[in-house]
C-alpha positions in Angstrom: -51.6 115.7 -60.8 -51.8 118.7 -58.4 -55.1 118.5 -57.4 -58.3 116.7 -57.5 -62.0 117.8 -57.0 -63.1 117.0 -53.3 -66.1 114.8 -54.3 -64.1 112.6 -56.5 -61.5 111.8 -54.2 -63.9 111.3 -51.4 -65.7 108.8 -53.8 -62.2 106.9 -54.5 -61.3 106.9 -51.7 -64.6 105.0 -50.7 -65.9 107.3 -48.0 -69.2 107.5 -49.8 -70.4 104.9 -52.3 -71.3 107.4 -55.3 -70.2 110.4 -56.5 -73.2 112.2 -56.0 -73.6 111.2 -52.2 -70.2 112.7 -51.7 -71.4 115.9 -53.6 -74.4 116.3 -51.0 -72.3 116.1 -48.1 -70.2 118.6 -49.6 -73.6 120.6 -50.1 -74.8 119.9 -46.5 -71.7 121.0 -44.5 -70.1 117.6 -43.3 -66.9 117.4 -45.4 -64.2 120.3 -44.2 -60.8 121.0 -45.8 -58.2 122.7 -43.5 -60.7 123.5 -41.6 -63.1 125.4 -43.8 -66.5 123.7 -45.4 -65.6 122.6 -48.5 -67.7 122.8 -51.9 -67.8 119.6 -54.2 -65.4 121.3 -56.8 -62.9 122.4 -54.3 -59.5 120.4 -54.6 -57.6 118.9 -52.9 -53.6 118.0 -52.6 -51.4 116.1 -50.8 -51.2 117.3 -47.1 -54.2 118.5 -46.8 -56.7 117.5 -43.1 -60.2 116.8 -44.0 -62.6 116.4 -41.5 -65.7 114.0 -42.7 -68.8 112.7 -41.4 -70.6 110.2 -42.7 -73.1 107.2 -41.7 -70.0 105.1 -40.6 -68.7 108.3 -38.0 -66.5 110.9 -38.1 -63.1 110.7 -39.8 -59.9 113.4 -39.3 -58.0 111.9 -42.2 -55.0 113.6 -44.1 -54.4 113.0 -47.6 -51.7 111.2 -48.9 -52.3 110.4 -52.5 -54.5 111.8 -55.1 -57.1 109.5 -57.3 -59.9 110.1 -59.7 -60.4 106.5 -59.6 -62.5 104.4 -57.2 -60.2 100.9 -56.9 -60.1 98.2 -54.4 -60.4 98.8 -50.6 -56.8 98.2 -50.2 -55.7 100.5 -52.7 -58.4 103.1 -51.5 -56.8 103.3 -47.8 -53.4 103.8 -49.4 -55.1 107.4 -50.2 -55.3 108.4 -46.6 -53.9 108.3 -43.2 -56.6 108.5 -40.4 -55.3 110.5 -37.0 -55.1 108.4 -33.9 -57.8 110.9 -32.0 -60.3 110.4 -35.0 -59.6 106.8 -34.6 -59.6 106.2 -31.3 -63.0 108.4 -31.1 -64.8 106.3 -33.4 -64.2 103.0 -31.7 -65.1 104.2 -28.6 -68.6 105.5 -29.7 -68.7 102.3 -31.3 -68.4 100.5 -28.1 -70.3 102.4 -26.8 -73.1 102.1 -29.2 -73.1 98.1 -28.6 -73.2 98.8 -24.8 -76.4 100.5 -25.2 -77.9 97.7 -27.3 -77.6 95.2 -24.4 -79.8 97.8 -22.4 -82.6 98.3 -25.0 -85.4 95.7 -24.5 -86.1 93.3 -28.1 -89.6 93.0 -28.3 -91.2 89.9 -27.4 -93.1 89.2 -30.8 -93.7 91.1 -34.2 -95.9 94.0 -34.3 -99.5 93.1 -35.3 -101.5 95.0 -37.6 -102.9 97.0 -34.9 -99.5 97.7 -33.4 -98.2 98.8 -36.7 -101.0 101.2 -37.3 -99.9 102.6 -34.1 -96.4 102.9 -35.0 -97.6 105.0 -38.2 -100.2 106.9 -36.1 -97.4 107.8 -34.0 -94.5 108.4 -36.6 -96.9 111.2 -38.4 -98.3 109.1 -41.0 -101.5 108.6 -42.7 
């Protein structure tokens, strides 16, 4: 196998959980090969950098094995080697992240019915 469609392997490989997820980030700009934005049918070989963002951060990842398959995790992170930047990056926005959270105030009680109506009014809803 020389080369695999982007949106499978990024499927496979467990960066998204369905195919069709990794398709839309494909669509929407967050997935690029070598650095170029890359289309879902675009494929992709051994060697190659991908950059990808995703609800769990941003990965700089290069590919080491190709797979149409989704497996288990452990065979999934066989497919990939993650950069030390990329990794280091993520963990430090993730502290960071859970700094902030000791800083935000936890409200005292549940919202009432009132003070949910106001969280509608507020978001733009009916």
């Amino acid at each position: 196998m020389t080369g695999v469609r982007i949106d499978k392997w990024l499927w496979a490989s467990r960066f998204f959980k369905t195919r069709a997820l990794a398709s839309k980030a494909c669509d929407l700009g967050r997935i690029r090969s070598n650095g170029v934005e890359a289309k879902p049918a675009r494929d992709v070989r051994t060697g190659d950098m991908l950059h990808i963002r995703n609800e769990g951060g941003e990965f700089e990842v290069e590919v080491l094995a190709l797979s149409e398959m989704r497996g288990p995790a452990s065979v999934a992170q066989s497919l990939y080697r993650e950069t030390d930047a990329s990794r280091e990056q993520r963990l430090r926005l993730a502290e960071e992240r859970k700094a902030m959270q000791l800083y935000a105030p936890l409200p005292e009680r549940r919202p009432t019915k009132r003070d949910r109506r106001r969280i509608i009014q507020f978001r733009g809803g009916a």
